[in-house]
ZATI-835229 format. One record per residue (C-alpha): residue number from 1; residue in three letters; y, x, z. Coordinates in steps of 0.5 Angstrom, whole numbers, always signed. Example, Ala and Ser with C-alpha at 12.3 -4.5 7.8 and 13.67 -1.06 7.14 Angstrom:
<rs>
R    nr   rest       v       u       w
R     1    Ala      -9     +25     +16
R     2    Ser      -2     +27     +14
</rs>
This chain:
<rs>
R    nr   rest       v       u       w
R     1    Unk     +40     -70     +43
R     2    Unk     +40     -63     +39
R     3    Unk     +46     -60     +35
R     4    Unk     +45     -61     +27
R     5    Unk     +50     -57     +23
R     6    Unk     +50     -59     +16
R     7    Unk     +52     -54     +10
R     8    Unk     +57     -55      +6
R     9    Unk     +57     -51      +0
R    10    Unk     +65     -53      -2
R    11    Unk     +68     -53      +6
R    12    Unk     +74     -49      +4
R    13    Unk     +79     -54      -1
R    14    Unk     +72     -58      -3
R    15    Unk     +73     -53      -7
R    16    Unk     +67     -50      -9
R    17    Unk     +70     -43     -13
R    18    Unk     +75     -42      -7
R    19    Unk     +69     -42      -2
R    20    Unk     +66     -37      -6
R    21    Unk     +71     -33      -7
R    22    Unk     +72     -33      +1
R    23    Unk     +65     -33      +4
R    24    Unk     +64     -26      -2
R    25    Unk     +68     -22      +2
R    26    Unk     +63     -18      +6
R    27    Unk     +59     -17      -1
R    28    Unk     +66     -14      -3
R    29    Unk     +67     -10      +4
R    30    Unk     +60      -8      +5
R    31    Unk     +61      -4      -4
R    32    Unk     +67      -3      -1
R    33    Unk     +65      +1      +6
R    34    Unk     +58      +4      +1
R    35    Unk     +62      +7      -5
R    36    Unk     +69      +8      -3
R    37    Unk     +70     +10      +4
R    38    Unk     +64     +12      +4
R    39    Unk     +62     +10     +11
R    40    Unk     +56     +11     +15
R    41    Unk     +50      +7     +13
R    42    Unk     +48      +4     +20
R    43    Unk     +56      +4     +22
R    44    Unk     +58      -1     +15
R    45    Unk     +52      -5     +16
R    46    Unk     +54      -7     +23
R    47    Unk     +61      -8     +21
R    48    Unk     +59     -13     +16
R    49    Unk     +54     -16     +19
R    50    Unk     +59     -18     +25
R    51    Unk     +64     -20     +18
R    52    Unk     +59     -24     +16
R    53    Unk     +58     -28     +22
R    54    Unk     +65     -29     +23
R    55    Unk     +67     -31     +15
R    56    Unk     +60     -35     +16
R    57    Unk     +63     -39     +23
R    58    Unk     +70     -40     +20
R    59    Unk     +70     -42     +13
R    60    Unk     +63     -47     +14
R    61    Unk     +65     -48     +22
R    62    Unk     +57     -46     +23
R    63    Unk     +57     -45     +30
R    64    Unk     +57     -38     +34
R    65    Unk     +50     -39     +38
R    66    Unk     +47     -41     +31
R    67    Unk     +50     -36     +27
R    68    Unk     +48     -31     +33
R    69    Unk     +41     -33     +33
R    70    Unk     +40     -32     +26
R    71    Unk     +43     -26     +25
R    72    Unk     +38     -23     +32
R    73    Unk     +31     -27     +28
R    74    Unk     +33     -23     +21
R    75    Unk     +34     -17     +25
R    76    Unk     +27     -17     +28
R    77    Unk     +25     -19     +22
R    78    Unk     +27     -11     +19
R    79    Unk     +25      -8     +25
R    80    Unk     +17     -11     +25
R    81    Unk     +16     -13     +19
R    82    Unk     +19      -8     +13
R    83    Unk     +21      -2     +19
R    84    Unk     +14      -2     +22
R    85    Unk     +12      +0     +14
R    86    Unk     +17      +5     +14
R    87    Unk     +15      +8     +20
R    88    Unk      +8      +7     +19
R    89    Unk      +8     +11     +12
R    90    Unk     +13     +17     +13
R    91    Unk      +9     +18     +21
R    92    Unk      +3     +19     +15
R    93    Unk      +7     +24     +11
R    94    Unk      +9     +28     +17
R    95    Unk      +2     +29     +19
R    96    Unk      +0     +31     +13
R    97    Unk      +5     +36     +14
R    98    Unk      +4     +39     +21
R    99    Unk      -3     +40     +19
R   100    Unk      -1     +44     +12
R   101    Unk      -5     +41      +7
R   102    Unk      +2     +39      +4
R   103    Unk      +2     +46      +1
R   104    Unk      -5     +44      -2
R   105    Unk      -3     +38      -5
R   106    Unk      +4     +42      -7
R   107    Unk      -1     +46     -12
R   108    Unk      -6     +40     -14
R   109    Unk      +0     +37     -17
R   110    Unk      +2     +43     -21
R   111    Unk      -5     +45     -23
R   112    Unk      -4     +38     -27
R   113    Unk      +4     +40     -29
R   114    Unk      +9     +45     -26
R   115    Unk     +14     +41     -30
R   116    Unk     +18     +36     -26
R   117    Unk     +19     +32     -31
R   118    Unk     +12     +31     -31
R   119    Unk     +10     +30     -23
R   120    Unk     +17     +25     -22
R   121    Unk     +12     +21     -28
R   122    Unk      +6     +21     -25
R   123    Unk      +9     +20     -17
R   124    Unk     +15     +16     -17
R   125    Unk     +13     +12     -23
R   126    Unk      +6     +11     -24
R   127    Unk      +3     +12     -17
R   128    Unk      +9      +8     -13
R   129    Unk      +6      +2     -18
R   130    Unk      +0      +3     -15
R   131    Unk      +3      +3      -8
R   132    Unk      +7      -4     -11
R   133    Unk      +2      -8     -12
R   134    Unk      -3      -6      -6
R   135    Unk      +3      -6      +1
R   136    Unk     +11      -6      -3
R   137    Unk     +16      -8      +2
R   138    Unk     +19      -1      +1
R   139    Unk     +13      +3      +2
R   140    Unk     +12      +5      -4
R   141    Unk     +20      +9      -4
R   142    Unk     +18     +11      +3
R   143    Unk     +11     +14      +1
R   144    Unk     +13     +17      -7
R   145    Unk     +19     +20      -3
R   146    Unk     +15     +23      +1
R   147    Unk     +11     +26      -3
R   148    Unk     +16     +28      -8
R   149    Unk     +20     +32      -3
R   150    Unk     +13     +36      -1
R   151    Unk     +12     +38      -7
R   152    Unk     +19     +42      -8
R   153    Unk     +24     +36      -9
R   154    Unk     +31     +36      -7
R   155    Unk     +31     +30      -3
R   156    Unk     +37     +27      -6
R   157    Unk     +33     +26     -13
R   158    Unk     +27     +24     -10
R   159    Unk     +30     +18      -7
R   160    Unk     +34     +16     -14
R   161    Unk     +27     +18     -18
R   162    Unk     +24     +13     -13
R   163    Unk     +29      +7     -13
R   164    Unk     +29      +7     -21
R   165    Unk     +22      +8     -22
R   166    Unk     +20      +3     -17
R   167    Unk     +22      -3     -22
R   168    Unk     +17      -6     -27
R   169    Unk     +12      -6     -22
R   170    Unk     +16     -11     -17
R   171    Unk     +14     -18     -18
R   172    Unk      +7     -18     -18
R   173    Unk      +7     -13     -12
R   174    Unk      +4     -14      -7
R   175    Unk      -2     -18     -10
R   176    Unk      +4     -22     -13
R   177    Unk      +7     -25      -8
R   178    Unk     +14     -26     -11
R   179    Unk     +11     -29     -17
R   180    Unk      +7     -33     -13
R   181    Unk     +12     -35      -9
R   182    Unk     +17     -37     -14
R   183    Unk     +12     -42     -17
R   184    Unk     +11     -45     -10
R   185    Unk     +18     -46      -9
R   186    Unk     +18     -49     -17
R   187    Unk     +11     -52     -17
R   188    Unk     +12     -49     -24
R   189    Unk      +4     -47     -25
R   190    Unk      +3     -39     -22
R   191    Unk      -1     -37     -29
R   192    Unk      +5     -40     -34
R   193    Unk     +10     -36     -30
R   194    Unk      +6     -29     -30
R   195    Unk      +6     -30     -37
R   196    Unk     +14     -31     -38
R   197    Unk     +15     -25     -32
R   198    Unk     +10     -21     -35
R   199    Unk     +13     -21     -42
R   200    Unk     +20     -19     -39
R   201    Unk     +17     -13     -35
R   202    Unk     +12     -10     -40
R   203    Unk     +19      -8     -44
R   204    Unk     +21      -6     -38
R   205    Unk     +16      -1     -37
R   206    Unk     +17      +2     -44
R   207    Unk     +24      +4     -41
R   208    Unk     +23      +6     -34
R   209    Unk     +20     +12     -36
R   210    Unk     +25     +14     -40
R   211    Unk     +30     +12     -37
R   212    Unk     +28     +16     -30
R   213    Unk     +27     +22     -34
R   214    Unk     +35     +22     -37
R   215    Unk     +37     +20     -29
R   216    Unk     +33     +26     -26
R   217    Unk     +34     +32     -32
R   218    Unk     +39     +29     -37
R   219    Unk     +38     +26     -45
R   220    Unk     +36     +32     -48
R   221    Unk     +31     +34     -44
R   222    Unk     +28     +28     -43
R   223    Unk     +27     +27     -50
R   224    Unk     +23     +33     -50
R   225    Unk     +18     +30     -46
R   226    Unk     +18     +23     -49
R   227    Unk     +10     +23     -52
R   228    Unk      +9     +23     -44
R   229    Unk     +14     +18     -41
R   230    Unk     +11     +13     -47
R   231    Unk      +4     +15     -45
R   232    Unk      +5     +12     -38
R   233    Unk     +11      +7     -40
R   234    Unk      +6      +4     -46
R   235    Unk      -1      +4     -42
R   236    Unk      +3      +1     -37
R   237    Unk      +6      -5     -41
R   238    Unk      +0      -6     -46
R   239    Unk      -4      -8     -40
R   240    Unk      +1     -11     -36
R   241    Unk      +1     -16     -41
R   242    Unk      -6     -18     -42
R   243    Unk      -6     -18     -34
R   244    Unk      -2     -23     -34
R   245    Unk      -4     -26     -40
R   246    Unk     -11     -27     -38
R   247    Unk     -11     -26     -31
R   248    Unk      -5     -29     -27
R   249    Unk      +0     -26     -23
R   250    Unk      -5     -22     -17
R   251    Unk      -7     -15     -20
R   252    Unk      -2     -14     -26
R   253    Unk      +1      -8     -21
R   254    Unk      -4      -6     -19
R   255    Unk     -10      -5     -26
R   256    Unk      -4      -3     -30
R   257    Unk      -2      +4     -26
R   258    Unk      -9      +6     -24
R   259    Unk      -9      +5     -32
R   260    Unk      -3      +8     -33
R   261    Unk      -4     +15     -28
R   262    Unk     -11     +15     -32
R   263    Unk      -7     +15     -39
R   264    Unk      -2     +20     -37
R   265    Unk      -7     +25     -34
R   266    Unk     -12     +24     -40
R   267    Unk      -6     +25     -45
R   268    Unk      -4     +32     -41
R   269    Unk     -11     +36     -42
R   270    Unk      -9     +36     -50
R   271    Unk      -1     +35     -49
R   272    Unk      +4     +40     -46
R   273    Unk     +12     +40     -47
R   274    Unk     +14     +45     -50
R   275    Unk     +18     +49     -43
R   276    Unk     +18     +48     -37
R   277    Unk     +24     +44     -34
R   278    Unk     +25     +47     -26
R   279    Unk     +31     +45     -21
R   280    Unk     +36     +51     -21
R   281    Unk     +33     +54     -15
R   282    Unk     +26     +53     -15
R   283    Unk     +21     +58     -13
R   284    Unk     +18     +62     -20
R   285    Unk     +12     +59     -22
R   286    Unk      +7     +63     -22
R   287    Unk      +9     +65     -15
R   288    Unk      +8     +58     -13
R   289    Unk      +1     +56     -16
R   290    Unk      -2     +65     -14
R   291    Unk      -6     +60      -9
R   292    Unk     -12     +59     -10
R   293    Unk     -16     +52      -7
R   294    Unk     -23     +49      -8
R   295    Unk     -25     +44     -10
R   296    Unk     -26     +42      -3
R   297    Unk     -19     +43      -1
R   298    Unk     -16     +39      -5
R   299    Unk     -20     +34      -4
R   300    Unk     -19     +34      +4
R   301    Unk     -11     +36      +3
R   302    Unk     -11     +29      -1
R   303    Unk     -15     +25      +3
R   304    Unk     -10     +21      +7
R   305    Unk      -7     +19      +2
R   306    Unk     -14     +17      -1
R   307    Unk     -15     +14      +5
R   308    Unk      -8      +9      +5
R   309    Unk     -11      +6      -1
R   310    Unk     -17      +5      +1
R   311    Unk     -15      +1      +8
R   312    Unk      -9      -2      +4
R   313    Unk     -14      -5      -2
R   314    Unk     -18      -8      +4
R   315    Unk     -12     -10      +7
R   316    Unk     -10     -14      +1
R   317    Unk     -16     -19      +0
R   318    Unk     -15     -24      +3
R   319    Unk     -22     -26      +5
R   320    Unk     -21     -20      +9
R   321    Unk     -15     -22     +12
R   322    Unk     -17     -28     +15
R   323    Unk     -24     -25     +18
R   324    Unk     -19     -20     +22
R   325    Unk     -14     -26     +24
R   326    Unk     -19     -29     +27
R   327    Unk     -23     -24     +31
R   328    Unk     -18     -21     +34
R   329    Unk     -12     -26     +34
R   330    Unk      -8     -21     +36
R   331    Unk      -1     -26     +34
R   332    Unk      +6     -27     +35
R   333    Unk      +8     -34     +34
R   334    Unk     +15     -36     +36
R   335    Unk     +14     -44     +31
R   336    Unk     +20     -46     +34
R   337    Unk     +26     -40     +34
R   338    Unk     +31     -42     +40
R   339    Unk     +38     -44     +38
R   340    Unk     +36     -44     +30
R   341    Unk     +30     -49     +29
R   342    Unk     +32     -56     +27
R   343    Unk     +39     -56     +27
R   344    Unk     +41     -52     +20
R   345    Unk     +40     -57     +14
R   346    Unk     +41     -56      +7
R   347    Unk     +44     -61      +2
R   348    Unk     +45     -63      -4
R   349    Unk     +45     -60     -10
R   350    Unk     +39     -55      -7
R   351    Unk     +36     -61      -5
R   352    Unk     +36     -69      -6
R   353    Unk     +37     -71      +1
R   354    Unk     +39     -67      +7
R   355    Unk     +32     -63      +9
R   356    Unk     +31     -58     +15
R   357    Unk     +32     -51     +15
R   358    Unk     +26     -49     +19
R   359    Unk     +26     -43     +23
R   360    Unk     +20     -39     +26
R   361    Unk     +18     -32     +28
R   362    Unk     +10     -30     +27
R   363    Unk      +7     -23     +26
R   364    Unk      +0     -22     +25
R   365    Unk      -1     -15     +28
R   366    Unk      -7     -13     +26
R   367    Unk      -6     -16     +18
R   368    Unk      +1     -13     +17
R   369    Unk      +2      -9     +12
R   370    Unk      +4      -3     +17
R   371    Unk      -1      -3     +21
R   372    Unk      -6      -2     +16
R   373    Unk      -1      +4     +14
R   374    Unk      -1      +6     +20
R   375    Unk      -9      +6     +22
R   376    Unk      -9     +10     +14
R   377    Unk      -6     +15     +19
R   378    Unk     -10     +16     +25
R   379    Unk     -16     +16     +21
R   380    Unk     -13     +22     +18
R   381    Unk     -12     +24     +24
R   382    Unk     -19     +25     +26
R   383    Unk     -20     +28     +18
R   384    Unk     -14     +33     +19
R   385    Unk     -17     +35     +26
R   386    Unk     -10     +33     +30
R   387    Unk     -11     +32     +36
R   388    Unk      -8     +24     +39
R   389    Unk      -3     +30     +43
R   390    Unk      +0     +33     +38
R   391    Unk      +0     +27     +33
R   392    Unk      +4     +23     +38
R   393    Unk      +9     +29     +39
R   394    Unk      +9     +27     +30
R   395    Unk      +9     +19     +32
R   396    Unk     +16     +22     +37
R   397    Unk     +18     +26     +32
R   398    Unk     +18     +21     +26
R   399    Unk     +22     +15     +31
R   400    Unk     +27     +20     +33
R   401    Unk     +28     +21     +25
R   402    Unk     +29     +15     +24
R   403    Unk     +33     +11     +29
R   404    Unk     +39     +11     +25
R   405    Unk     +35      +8     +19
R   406    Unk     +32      +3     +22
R   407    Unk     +38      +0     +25
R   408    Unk     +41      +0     +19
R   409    Unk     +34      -4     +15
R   410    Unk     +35      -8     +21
R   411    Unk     +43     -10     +21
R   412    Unk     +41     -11     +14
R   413    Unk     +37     -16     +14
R   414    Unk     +41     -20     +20
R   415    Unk     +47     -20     +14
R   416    Unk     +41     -24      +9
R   417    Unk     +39     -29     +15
R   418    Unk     +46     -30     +17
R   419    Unk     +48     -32      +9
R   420    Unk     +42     -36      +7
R   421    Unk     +42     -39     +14
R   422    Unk     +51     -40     +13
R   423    Unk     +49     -43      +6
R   424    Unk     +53     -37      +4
R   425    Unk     +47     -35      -1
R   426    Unk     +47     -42      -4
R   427    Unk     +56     -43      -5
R   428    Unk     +55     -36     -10
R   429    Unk     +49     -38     -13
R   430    Unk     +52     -45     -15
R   431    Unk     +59     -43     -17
R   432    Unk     +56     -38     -21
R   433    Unk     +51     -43     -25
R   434    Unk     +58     -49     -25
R   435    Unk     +63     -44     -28
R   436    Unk     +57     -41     -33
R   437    Unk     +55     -48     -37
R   438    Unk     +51     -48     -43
R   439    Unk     +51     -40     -42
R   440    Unk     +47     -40     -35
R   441    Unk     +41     -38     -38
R   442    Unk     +44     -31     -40
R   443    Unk     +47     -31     -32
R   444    Unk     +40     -32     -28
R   445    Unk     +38     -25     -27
R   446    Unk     +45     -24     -25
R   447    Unk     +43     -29     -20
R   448    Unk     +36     -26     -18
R   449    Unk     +41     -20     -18
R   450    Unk     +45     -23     -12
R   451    Unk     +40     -25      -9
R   452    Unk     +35     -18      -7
R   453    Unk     +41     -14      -6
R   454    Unk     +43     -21      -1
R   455    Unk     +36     -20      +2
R   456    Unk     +33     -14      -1
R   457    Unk     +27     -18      -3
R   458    Unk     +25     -20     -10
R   459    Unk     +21     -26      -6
R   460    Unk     +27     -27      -2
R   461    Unk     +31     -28      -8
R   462    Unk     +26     -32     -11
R   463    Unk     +26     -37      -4
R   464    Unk     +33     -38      -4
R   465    Unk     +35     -39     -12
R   466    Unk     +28     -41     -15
R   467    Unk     +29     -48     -15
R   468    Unk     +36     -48     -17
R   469    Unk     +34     -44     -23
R   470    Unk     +29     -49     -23
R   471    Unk     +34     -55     -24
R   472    Unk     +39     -52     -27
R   473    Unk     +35     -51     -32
R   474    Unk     +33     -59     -33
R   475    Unk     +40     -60     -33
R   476    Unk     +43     -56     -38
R   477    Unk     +36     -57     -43
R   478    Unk     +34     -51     -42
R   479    Unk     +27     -48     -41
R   480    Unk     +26     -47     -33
R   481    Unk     +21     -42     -34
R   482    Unk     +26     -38     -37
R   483    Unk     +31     -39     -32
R   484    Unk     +26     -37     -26
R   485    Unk     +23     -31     -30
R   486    Unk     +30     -28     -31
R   487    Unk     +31     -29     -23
R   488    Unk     +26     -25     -22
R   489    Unk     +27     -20     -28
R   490    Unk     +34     -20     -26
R   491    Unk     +32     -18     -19
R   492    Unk     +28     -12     -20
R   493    Unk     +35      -9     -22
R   494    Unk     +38     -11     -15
R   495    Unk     +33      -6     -11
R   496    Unk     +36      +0     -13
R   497    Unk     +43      -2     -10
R   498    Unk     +40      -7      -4
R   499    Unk     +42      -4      +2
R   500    Unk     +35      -5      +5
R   501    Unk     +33      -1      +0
R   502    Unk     +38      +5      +1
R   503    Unk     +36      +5      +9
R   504    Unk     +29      +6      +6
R   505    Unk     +30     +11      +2
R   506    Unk     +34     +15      +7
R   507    Unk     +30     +14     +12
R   508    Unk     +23     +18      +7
R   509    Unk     +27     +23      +5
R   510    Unk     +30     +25     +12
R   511    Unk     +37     +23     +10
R   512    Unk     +41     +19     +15
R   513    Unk     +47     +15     +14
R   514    Unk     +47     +18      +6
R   515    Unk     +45     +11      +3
R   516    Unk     +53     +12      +0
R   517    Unk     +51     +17      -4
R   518    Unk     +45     +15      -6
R   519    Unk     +49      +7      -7
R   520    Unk     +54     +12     -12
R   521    Unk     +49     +15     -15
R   522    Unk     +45      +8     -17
R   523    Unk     +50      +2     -17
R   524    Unk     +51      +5     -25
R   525    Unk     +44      +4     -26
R   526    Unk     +43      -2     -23
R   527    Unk     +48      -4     -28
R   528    Unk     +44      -1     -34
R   529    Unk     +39      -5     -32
R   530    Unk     +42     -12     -31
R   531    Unk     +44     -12     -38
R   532    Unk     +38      -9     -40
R   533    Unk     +35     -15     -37
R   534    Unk     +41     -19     -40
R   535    Unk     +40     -18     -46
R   536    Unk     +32     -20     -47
R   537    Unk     +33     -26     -43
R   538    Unk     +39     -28     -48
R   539    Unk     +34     -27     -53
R   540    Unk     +28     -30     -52
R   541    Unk     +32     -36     -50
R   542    Unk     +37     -37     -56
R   543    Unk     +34     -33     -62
R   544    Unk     +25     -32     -61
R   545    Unk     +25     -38     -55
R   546    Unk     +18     -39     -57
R   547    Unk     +16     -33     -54
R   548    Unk     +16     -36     -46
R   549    Unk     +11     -41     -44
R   550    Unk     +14     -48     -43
R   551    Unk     +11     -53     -38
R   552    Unk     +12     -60     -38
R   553    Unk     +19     -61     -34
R   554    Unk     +18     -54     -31
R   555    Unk     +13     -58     -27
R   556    Unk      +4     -55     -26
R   557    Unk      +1     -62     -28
</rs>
């Protein structure tokens, strides 16, 4: 007969605040390990992976083998799944390097400002938008630091400016799927709920800008290009909101950068700040933009970056998909994973009744997200004239670049399946929403927060905590579709912080083992943002609720 291990959310004491306070201590090792001893990314996240592991095993008596087995499937998980974009898409950066066209795209960019303040607005906020609702799971940071780096960026900066701007975008990409999994998890109807988040993110829109530019050059000189952040933050906002509002969850990402970009561009033909904002070294502008190129030029130099568009939108329709599975076939499938299927069961209150917690491997190869990155690359490569010898030595050169990155992502999401699979994720989520009451509304996005920098993913997050938010909800009186909309809100801010996203954000920017600098530079703003998103949330449930669609018990009809 095979093992069944149940979770048990109050294992130490029966008491479910002494359990939480005992299975959080790698959460409090691994901030630890990141801001104050400033430890090695790759070397804290294996620590506190086996740290994991072995709270998880002593506190829920999980067993070792299956705790073991969790750990190897999130760690595959990292490296195929979200290492493989990474990879795929720094690959096409430094191709487009090693052909000399960055130096093209470097001018391009300054023809339509020299300021930084106005390249860090239409790269690390509008265009990452676009990349959110067309690959997400970390391309955007990986390609927009790229991209900030080749045009002059210090790479520090580019991975910050990059984190923070890649916020409002995040539920609704790619083609909505965290917004999308939350209402399959909650069977709260998809197009109530886009309504709800896209309230939350549209205010968020109005600040990312502004707040980016203060992060990258200080208040005073962020002020100075407000017109242009409320351009690109509030075309940005107005169509997220219609977006949501008349056509579901799938396209708010993408429609409201590409409006966004447009606004932005259109508005700099009439509007210049009045001086030039440079990092303390740059080169003298007129030295940098002597050069003059065709048009011609400019569009072959932008032309991989055209390409990974093009490729990627394809790859986001579904039907295309589909078309491609089945003629090609060419799938991983592991349906039952070896010593984690059918033996973890969740129970009460995140079920009714004991239910299995399900394990499986399955990567559609030629559907992924990465390897359609990653054909943008050799199509690029034939447009670039570089031949597949000198484009392997890049390939070479890039995995090399990033090894350490990569272990890190992969220990990473070890940690996250070694928590939801332990019920660690599900003890901190119930403590929290125990201890807060009435007052558990205001707490949601905390919980959303918790949950991506557990998992590093938004829909992760929405996976683990949807229903809880959900029933919670139902219990207390309040309005599930506030509570599951926080969830998400709240987890937008956790990407600045989640250490799958410092790994990615080293790995673009060729920074290995700075996640704790970075992880120092951003807890702060993370924090910001939480409360920022606190304080909506407060308000649309307690002074203007009307504000957030209600549905019947929280239930689609």
């Amino acid at each position: 007969m095979r093992m069944q291990w149940f979770h048990n959310y109050s294992a130490v004491g029966n008491s479910l605040g002494l359990t939480a306070l005992v299975v959080s201590i790698p959460i409090v090792f691994l901030f630890w390990a990141l801001s104050v001893k400033r430890m090695k990314g790759h070397l804290a996240g294996l620590l506190t992976l086996i740290l994991t592991i072995g709270v998880t095993t002593i506190t829920y008596r999980m067993p070792v083998q299956v705790a073991v087995s969790a750990a190897v499937l999130g760690m595959l998980n990292g490296l195929v799944q979200i290492g493989w974009i990474i990879l795929a898409a720094v690959f096409l950066y430094n191709l487009t390097v090693e052909s000399g066209q960055l130096e093209v795209i470097k001018s391009s960019i300054s023809s339509i400002s020299t300021d930084r303040r106005i390249q860090a607005l239409l790269i690390a906020f509008c265009f990452s938008a676009f990349m959110e609702g067309t690959a997400g799971l970390g391309a955007p940071v990986a390609v927009c630091a790229a991209m900030l780096i080749g045009i002059g960026f210090p790479p520090f900066a580019a991975a910050v400016l990059c984190l923070v701007g890649n916020t409002q975008p995040v539920p609704f990409g790619p083609l909505g799927v965290p917004t999308l999994m939350m209402a399959s998890v909650t069977r709260i109807d998809d197009r109530l709920l886009a309504r709800a988040v896209g309230n939350d993110m549209a205010v968020l829109a109005l600040l990312i800008p502004i707040f980016m530019l203060v992060v990258l050059a200080g208040w005073k000189s962020a002020m100075e290009v407000l017109p242009a952040a409320l351009v690109a933050g509030g075309s940005y906002a107005v169509t997220c909101f219609l977006v949501t509002r008349f056509l579901g969850p799938e396209l708010p990402a993408i429609v409201s950068s590409f409006v966004s970009i447009a606004s932005l561009v259109i508005f700099l033909r009439f509007w210049k700040p009045a001086s030039l904002w440079r990092f303390p070294g740059d080169p003298d502008v007129a030295s940098e933009t002597r050069t003059q190129y065709s048009a011609r030029q400019v569009v072959l130099a932008w032309t991989p970056f055209l390409i990974l568009m093009v490729v990627i939108c394809t790859w986001s329709i579904p039907a295309f998909k589909a078309w491609l599975l089945n003629i090609t076939h060419w799938v991983v499938n592991i349906p039952s994973w070896p010593l984690l299927d059918g033996i973890v069961y969740r129970t009460s209150p995140i079920v009714a009744k004991p239910t299995l917690y399900a394990a499986s491997y399955r990567w559609e190869i030629c559907t992924a997200a990465g390897t359609a990155i990653f054909l943008a690359s050799l199509l690029s490569m034939m447009v670039l004239r570089i031949s597949p010898v000198r484009g392997a030595r890049v390939f070479y050169k890039t995995l090399h670049q990033m090894r350490f990155a990569l272990f890190t992502l992969a220990c990473v999401v070890g940690i996250a399946y070694v928590a939801n699979y332990s019920g660690m994720s599900y003890t901190l989520a119930l403590a929290l929403a125990y201890y807060t009451g009435k007052l558990f509304p205001v707490f949601s996005p905390v919980i959303g927060w918790l949950g991506v920098f557990l998992t590093g993913s938004v829909t992760s997050s929405a996976v683990l905590f949807g229903k809880l938010q959900q029933v919670t909800a139902l219990q207390i009186g309040a309005n599930p579709v506030l509570t599951t909309s926080a969830n998400l809100a709240g987890g937008v801010t956790g990407k600045l912080i989640s250490p799958q996203s410092l790994a990615i954000a080293c790995a673009a920017t060729g920074m290995e083992d700075r996640e704790t600098d970075i992880f120092r530079k951003t807890w702060r703003y993370s924090v910001m943002l939480l409360a920022f998103m606190i304080v909506v949330i407060v308000l649309q449930a307690y002074v203007i609720p009307g504000v957030v669609p209600q549905a019947a018990h929280g239930l689609a009809p």
